[in-house]
C-alpha positions as CSV (number, residue, x, y, z in Angstrom):
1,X,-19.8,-4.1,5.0
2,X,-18.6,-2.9,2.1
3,X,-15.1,-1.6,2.4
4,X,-13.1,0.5,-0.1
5,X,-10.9,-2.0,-3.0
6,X,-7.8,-0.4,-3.8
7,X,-5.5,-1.8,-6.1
8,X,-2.1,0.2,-5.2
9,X,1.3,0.0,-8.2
10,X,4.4,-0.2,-6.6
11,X,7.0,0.9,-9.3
12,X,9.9,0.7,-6.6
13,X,13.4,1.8,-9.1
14,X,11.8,1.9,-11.8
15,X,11.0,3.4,-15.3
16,X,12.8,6.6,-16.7
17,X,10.8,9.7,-16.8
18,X,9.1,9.0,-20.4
19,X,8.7,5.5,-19.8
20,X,6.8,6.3,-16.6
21,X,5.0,8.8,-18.5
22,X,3.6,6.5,-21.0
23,X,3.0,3.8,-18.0
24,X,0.7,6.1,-16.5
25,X,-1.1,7.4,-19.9
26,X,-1.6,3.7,-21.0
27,X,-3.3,2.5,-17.5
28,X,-5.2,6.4,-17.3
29,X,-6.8,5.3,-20.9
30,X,-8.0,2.1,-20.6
31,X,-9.8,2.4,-16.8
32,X,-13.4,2.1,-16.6
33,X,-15.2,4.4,-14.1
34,X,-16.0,2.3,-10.8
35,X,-15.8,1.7,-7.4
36,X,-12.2,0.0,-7.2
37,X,-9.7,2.9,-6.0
38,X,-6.4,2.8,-8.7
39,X,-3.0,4.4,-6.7
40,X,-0.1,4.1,-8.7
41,X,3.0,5.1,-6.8
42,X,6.2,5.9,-9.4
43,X,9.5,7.2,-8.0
44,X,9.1,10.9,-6.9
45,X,10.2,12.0,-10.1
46,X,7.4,11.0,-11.9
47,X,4.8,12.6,-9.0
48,X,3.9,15.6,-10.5
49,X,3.5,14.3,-14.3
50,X,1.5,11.3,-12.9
51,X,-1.0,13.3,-11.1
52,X,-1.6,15.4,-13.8
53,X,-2.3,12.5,-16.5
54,X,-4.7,11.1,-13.1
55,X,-6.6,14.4,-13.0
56,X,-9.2,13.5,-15.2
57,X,-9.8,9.7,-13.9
58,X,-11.8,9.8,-11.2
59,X,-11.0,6.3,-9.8
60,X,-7.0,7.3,-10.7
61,X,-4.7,8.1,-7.6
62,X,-1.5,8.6,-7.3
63,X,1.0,7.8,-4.4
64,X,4.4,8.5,-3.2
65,X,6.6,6.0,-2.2
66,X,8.0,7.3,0.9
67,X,7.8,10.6,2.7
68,X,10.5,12.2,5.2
69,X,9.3,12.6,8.6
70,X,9.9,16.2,8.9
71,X,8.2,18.9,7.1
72,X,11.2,20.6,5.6
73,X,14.9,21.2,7.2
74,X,18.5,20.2,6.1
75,X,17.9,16.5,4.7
76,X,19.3,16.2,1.6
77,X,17.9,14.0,-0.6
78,X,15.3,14.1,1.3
79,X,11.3,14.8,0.3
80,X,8.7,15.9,2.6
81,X,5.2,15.2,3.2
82,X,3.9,18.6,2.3
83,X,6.2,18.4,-1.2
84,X,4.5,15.0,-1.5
85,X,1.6,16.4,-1.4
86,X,1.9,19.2,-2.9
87,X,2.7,17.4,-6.4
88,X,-1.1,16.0,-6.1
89,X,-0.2,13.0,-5.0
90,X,-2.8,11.6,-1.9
91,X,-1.1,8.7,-0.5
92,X,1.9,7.4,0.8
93,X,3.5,4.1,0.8
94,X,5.0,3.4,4.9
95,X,6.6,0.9,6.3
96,X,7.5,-1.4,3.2
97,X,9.7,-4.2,3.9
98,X,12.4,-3.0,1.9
99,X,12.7,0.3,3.8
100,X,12.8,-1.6,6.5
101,X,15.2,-4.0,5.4
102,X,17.5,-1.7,3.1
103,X,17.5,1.6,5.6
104,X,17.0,0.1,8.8
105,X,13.4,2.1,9.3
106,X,11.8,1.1,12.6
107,X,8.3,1.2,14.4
108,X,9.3,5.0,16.2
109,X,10.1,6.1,13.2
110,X,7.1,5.1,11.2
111,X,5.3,6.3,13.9
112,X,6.2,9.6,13.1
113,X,6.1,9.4,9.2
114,X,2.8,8.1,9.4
115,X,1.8,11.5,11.4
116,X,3.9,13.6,9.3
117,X,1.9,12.2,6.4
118,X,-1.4,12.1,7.9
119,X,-0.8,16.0,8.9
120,X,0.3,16.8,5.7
121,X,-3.4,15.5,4.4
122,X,-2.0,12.4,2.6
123,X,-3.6,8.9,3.2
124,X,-0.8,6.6,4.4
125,X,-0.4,2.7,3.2
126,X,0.5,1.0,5.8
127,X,2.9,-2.3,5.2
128,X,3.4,-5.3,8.1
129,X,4.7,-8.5,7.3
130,X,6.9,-11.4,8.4
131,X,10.2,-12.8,6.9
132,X,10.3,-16.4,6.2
133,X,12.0,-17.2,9.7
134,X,9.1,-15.6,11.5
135,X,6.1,-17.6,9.3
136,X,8.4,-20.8,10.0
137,X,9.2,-20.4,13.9
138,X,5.0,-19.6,14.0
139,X,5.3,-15.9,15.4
140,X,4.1,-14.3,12.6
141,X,0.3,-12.9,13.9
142,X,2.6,-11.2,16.9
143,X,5.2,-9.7,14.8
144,X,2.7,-8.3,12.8
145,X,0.5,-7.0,15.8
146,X,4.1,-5.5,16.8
147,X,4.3,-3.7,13.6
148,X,1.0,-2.4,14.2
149,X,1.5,-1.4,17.5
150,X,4.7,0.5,17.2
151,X,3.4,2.4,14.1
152,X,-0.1,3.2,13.4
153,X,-2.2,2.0,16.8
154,X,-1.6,4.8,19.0
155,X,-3.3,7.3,16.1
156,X,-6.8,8.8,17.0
157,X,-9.9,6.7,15.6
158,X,-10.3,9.7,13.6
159,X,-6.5,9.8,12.2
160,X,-6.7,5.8,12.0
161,X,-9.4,5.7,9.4
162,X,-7.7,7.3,7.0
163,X,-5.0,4.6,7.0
164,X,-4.7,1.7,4.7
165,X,-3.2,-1.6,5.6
166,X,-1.0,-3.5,3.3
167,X,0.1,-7.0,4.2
168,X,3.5,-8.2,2.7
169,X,4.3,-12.3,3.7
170,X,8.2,-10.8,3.0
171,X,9.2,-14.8,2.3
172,X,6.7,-14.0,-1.1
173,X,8.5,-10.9,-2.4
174,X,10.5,-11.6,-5.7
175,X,10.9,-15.1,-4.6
176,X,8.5,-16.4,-6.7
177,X,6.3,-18.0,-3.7
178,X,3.1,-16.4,-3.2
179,X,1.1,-17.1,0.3
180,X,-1.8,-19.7,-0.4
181,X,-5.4,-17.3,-0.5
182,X,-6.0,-18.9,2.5
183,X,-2.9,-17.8,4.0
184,X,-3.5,-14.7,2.7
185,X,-7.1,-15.2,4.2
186,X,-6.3,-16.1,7.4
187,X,-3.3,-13.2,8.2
188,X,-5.8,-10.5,6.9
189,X,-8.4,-11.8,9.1
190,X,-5.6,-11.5,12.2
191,X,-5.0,-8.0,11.4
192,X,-8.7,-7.0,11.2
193,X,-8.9,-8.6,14.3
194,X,-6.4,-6.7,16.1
195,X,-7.8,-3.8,14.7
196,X,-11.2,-4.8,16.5
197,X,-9.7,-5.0,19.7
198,X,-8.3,-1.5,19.2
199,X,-10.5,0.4,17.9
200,X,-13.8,-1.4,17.8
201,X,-15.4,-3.6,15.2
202,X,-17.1,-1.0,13.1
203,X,-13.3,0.4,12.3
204,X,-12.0,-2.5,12.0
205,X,-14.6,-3.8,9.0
206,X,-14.3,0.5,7.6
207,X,-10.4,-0.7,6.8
208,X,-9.0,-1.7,3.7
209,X,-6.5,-4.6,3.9
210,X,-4.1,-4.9,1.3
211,X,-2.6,-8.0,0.2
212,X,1.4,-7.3,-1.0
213,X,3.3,-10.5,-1.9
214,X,3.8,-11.5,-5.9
215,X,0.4,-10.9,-6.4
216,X,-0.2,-11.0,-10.8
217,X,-3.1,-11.2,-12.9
218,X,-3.2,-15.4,-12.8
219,X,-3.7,-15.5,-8.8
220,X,-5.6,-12.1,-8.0
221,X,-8.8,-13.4,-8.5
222,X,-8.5,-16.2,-5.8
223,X,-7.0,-13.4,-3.1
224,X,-9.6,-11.1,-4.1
225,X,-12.2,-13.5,-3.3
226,X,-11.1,-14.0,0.2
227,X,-13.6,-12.3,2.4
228,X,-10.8,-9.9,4.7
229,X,-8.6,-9.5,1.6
230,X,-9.9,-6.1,0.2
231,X,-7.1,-5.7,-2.9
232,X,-3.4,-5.8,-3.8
233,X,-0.4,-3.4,-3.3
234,X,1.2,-5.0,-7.2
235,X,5.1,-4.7,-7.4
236,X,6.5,-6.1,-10.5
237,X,3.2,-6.6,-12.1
238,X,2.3,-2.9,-12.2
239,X,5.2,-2.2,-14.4
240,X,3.2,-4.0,-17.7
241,X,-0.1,-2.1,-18.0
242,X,-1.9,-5.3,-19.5
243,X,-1.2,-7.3,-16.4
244,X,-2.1,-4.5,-14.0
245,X,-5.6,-3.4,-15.6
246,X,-5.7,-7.7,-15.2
247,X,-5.3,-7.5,-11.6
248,X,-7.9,-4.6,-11.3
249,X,-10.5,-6.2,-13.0
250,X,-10.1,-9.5,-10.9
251,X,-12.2,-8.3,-8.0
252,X,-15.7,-10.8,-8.0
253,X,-18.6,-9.2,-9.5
Protein backbone atom coordinates (compact mmCIF):
# COMPACT_ATOMS: atom_id res chain seq x y z
CA UNK A 1 0.00 0.00 0.00
CA UNK A 2 1.40 2.98 -0.76
CA UNK A 3 0.25 5.66 1.60
CA UNK A 4 0.68 9.48 1.16
CA UNK A 5 4.50 10.93 3.00
CA UNK A 6 3.91 14.11 4.41
CA UNK A 7 6.52 15.91 5.97
CA UNK A 8 4.47 18.70 8.08
CA UNK A 9 6.82 22.22 9.78
CA UNK A 10 5.63 23.08 12.93
CA UNK A 11 6.91 26.84 13.42
CA UNK A 12 4.94 26.97 16.86
CA UNK A 13 6.04 31.12 18.22
CA UNK A 14 7.98 31.56 15.82
CA UNK A 15 9.63 33.87 13.11
CA UNK A 16 8.51 37.59 12.53
CA UNK A 17 6.59 38.25 9.45
CA UNK A 18 9.81 38.76 7.07
CA UNK A 19 11.72 36.11 8.60
CA UNK A 20 8.80 33.77 7.96
CA UNK A 21 8.59 35.16 4.57
CA UNK A 22 12.01 34.30 3.66
CA UNK A 23 11.61 30.75 5.54
CA UNK A 24 9.00 29.93 3.24
CA UNK A 25 10.73 31.34 -0.12
CA UNK A 26 13.95 29.50 0.78
CA UNK A 27 12.23 25.89 1.29
CA UNK A 28 9.52 26.92 -1.96
CA UNK A 29 12.97 27.25 -4.08
CA UNK A 30 14.94 24.47 -3.43
CA UNK A 31 11.93 21.53 -3.56
CA UNK A 32 12.05 19.02 -6.18
CA UNK A 33 8.61 18.02 -7.69
CA UNK A 34 7.58 14.44 -6.08
CA UNK A 35 5.38 12.46 -4.32
CA UNK A 36 6.39 13.54 -0.57
CA UNK A 37 3.45 16.10 0.48
CA UNK A 38 5.49 19.45 2.17
CA UNK A 39 2.90 21.39 4.88
CA UNK A 40 4.49 24.11 6.50
CA UNK A 41 2.37 25.48 9.31
CA UNK A 42 3.71 29.32 10.42
CA UNK A 43 1.66 31.30 12.96
CA UNK A 44 -1.57 32.63 11.47
CA UNK A 45 0.10 35.75 10.51
CA UNK A 46 2.15 34.34 8.05
CA UNK A 47 -1.02 32.13 6.36
CA UNK A 48 -1.85 34.21 3.69
CA UNK A 49 1.86 35.22 2.47
CA UNK A 50 2.87 31.52 2.89
CA UNK A 51 0.27 30.23 0.64
CA UNK A 52 0.87 32.57 -1.92
CA UNK A 53 4.83 31.88 -2.15
CA UNK A 54 3.27 27.76 -2.06
CA UNK A 55 1.08 28.47 -5.11
CA UNK A 56 3.33 27.56 -7.57
CA UNK A 57 4.88 24.29 -5.76
CA UNK A 58 2.82 21.62 -6.39
CA UNK A 59 4.07 19.31 -3.57
CA UNK A 60 4.00 22.83 -1.23
CA UNK A 61 1.13 23.09 1.44
CA UNK A 62 0.44 25.13 3.88
CA UNK A 63 -1.21 24.58 7.42
CA UNK A 64 -2.68 26.44 10.19
CA UNK A 65 -1.79 25.68 13.52
CA UNK A 66 -5.00 25.67 15.23
CA UNK A 67 -8.56 26.56 14.24
CA UNK A 68 -11.51 27.77 16.64
CA UNK A 69 -14.32 25.44 16.75
CA UNK A 70 -16.96 27.78 15.72
CA UNK A 71 -17.37 29.32 12.44
CA UNK A 72 -17.38 32.90 13.45
CA UNK A 73 -19.09 34.67 16.68
CA UNK A 74 -17.66 36.81 19.65
CA UNK A 75 -14.12 35.04 20.25
CA UNK A 76 -11.62 37.38 20.34
CA UNK A 77 -8.57 36.41 19.40
CA UNK A 78 -9.93 33.89 17.97
CA UNK A 79 -9.55 32.41 14.17
CA UNK A 80 -11.94 30.26 12.44
CA UNK A 81 -11.88 27.40 10.16
CA UNK A 82 -13.37 29.11 7.26
CA UNK A 83 -10.72 32.21 7.82
CA UNK A 84 -8.20 29.37 7.96
CA UNK A 85 -9.14 28.43 5.00
CA UNK A 86 -9.88 31.07 3.38
CA UNK A 87 -6.08 32.31 3.48
CA UNK A 88 -5.28 29.02 1.19
CA UNK A 89 -4.19 27.24 3.70
CA UNK A 90 -5.52 23.20 3.51
CA UNK A 91 -4.64 21.72 6.75
CA UNK A 92 -4.87 22.14 10.28
CA UNK A 93 -2.73 21.10 13.07
CA UNK A 94 -5.40 19.46 16.19
CA UNK A 95 -4.81 18.19 19.19
CA UNK A 96 -0.94 18.98 19.76
CA UNK A 97 0.31 18.36 23.02
CA UNK A 98 0.97 21.72 23.92
CA UNK A 99 -2.72 22.84 23.31
CA UNK A 100 -3.40 20.32 25.38
CA UNK A 101 -1.09 20.96 27.91
CA UNK A 102 -0.87 24.98 27.81
CA UNK A 103 -4.98 25.58 27.24
CA UNK A 104 -6.34 22.64 28.77
CA UNK A 105 -7.99 21.42 25.20
CA UNK A 106 -9.77 18.03 25.63
CA UNK A 107 -11.13 15.05 23.52
CA UNK A 108 -15.03 16.91 23.20
CA UNK A 109 -13.54 19.69 22.24
CA UNK A 110 -11.26 18.29 19.51
CA UNK A 111 -14.02 16.53 18.57
CA UNK A 112 -15.61 19.42 17.46
CA UNK A 113 -12.60 21.31 15.97
CA UNK A 114 -11.86 18.44 13.97
CA UNK A 115 -15.50 18.83 12.41
CA UNK A 116 -15.37 22.42 12.32
CA UNK A 117 -12.18 21.90 10.18
CA UNK A 118 -13.24 19.07 8.21
CA UNK A 119 -16.61 21.20 7.29
CA UNK A 120 -14.70 24.04 6.53
CA UNK A 121 -12.79 21.75 3.66
CA UNK A 122 -9.40 21.72 5.55
CA UNK A 123 -7.57 18.39 6.12
CA UNK A 124 -6.99 18.10 9.91
CA UNK A 125 -3.47 16.63 11.53
CA UNK A 126 -4.32 14.79 14.07
CA UNK A 127 -1.73 14.63 17.25
CA UNK A 128 -1.98 11.60 20.19
CA UNK A 129 0.65 10.95 22.41
CA UNK A 130 1.76 10.03 25.93
CA UNK A 131 3.73 11.99 28.61
CA UNK A 132 6.60 10.23 30.10
CA UNK A 133 4.46 8.98 33.25
CA UNK A 134 2.19 7.18 30.83
CA UNK A 135 5.17 5.39 28.57
CA UNK A 136 6.68 4.53 32.15
CA UNK A 137 3.59 3.12 34.06
CA UNK A 138 3.02 0.97 30.41
CA UNK A 139 -0.46 2.64 29.43
CA UNK A 140 0.56 4.38 26.71
CA UNK A 141 -1.27 2.20 23.54
CA UNK A 142 -4.64 2.97 25.74
CA UNK A 143 -4.13 6.58 26.27
CA UNK A 144 -3.49 6.92 22.85
CA UNK A 145 -6.57 4.77 21.62
CA UNK A 146 -8.42 7.29 24.27
CA UNK A 147 -7.19 10.16 22.29
CA UNK A 148 -8.40 8.58 19.27
CA UNK A 149 -11.58 7.68 20.54
CA UNK A 150 -12.64 10.95 22.09
CA UNK A 151 -11.56 12.94 19.00
CA UNK A 152 -11.53 11.66 15.54
CA UNK A 153 -13.20 7.87 15.68
CA UNK A 154 -16.73 8.72 15.68
CA UNK A 155 -16.15 10.69 12.07
CA UNK A 156 -17.72 8.99 8.92
CA UNK A 157 -15.27 6.68 6.94
CA UNK A 158 -15.72 9.17 4.49
CA UNK A 159 -14.84 12.36 6.87
CA UNK A 160 -12.08 10.00 8.54
CA UNK A 161 -9.96 9.69 5.40
CA UNK A 162 -9.24 12.91 5.08
CA UNK A 163 -7.51 12.96 8.46
CA UNK A 164 -3.90 12.65 9.16
CA UNK A 165 -2.40 11.10 12.26
CA UNK A 166 0.51 12.61 14.02
CA UNK A 167 2.10 10.72 16.81
CA UNK A 168 3.99 12.86 19.53
CA UNK A 169 5.94 10.37 22.50
CA UNK A 170 5.40 14.01 24.56
CA UNK A 171 8.50 12.68 26.98
CA UNK A 172 10.58 13.41 23.34
CA UNK A 173 9.51 17.10 22.79
CA UNK A 174 12.40 19.61 23.41
CA UNK A 175 13.91 17.20 25.82
CA UNK A 176 16.39 16.10 23.67
CA UNK A 177 15.17 12.25 23.88
CA UNK A 178 13.81 10.98 20.77
CA UNK A 179 11.76 7.48 20.86
CA UNK A 180 14.01 4.58 19.49
CA UNK A 181 12.55 3.81 15.43
CA UNK A 182 11.40 0.93 16.85
CA UNK A 183 9.44 2.65 19.38
CA UNK A 184 8.39 4.84 16.99
CA UNK A 185 7.65 1.55 14.96
CA UNK A 186 5.86 -0.24 17.28
CA UNK A 187 3.31 2.85 18.54
CA UNK A 188 2.52 3.64 14.81
CA UNK A 189 1.84 0.12 14.20
CA UNK A 190 -0.78 0.29 17.54
CA UNK A 191 -2.50 3.13 16.06
CA UNK A 192 -2.92 1.62 12.55
CA UNK A 193 -4.17 -1.15 14.36
CA UNK A 194 -6.85 0.56 16.21
CA UNK A 195 -7.70 2.23 13.18
CA UNK A 196 -8.30 -1.49 11.60
CA UNK A 197 -10.60 -2.39 14.16
CA UNK A 198 -12.54 0.83 13.45
CA UNK A 199 -12.77 1.33 10.27
CA UNK A 200 -11.45 -1.69 8.41
CA UNK A 201 -8.02 -2.53 7.19
CA UNK A 202 -8.18 -0.89 3.85
CA UNK A 203 -8.54 2.66 5.92
CA UNK A 204 -6.42 1.87 8.12
CA UNK A 205 -3.30 1.10 5.50
CA UNK A 206 -5.01 4.63 3.26
CA UNK A 207 -3.77 6.63 6.58
CA UNK A 208 -0.80 8.57 6.98
CA UNK A 209 0.92 8.30 10.38
CA UNK A 210 2.98 10.95 11.40
CA UNK A 211 5.91 10.62 13.58
CA UNK A 212 6.23 14.12 15.96
CA UNK A 213 8.94 13.88 18.61
CA UNK A 214 12.65 15.69 18.00
CA UNK A 215 12.64 14.30 14.75
CA UNK A 216 16.04 16.24 12.63
CA UNK A 217 17.75 15.45 9.60
CA UNK A 218 20.52 12.83 11.55
CA UNK A 219 17.59 10.39 12.78
CA UNK A 220 14.79 10.86 9.95
CA UNK A 221 16.04 8.37 7.79
CA UNK A 222 15.94 5.45 10.40
CA UNK A 223 12.03 6.59 11.37
CA UNK A 224 11.26 6.91 7.82
CA UNK A 225 12.33 3.50 7.13
CA UNK A 226 9.96 1.96 9.63
CA UNK A 227 7.26 0.25 7.74
CA UNK A 228 3.98 2.13 9.71
CA UNK A 229 5.91 5.35 10.08
CA UNK A 230 4.75 7.36 6.92
CA UNK A 231 6.71 10.93 7.75
CA UNK A 232 7.41 13.63 10.43
CA UNK A 233 5.42 16.51 11.86
CA UNK A 234 9.32 18.66 12.39
CA UNK A 235 9.20 21.36 15.25
CA UNK A 236 12.45 23.03 15.82
CA UNK A 237 14.03 21.64 12.82
CA UNK A 238 11.70 23.24 10.41
CA UNK A 239 12.78 26.59 11.45
CA UNK A 240 16.49 26.06 9.45
CA UNK A 241 15.55 25.39 5.85
CA UNK A 242 18.89 23.23 5.29
CA UNK A 243 17.82 20.82 7.99
CA UNK A 244 14.21 20.65 6.92
CA UNK A 245 14.72 20.02 2.96
CA UNK A 246 17.30 17.23 5.05
CA UNK A 247 14.39 15.63 6.67
CA UNK A 248 12.33 15.64 3.37
CA UNK A 249 14.71 13.97 1.37
CA UNK A 250 15.30 11.17 4.02
CA UNK A 251 12.42 9.03 2.91
CA UNK A 252 14.14 5.48 1.26
CA UNK A 253 14.27 5.47 -2.36
Amino acid sequence: MNRTRIVAGNWKMNKSYEEGRDLAKAIAENLQPSETVVVLAPPFIHLRGVAAIAEGVSNLHVAAQNCHQETSGAYTGEISAPMVRSTGAEYVILGHSERRQYFGEDGPLLAKKVKAALAAGLKPIFCCGEPLEIREAGTHVALVVEQLEASVFDLSPEDFAKVVIAYEPVWAIGTGRTASPEQAQDMHKEIRDAIAKKYGRDLAQQTSILYGGSCKASNAPELFSQPDVDGGLIGGASLDAKEFMAIIGSFPA
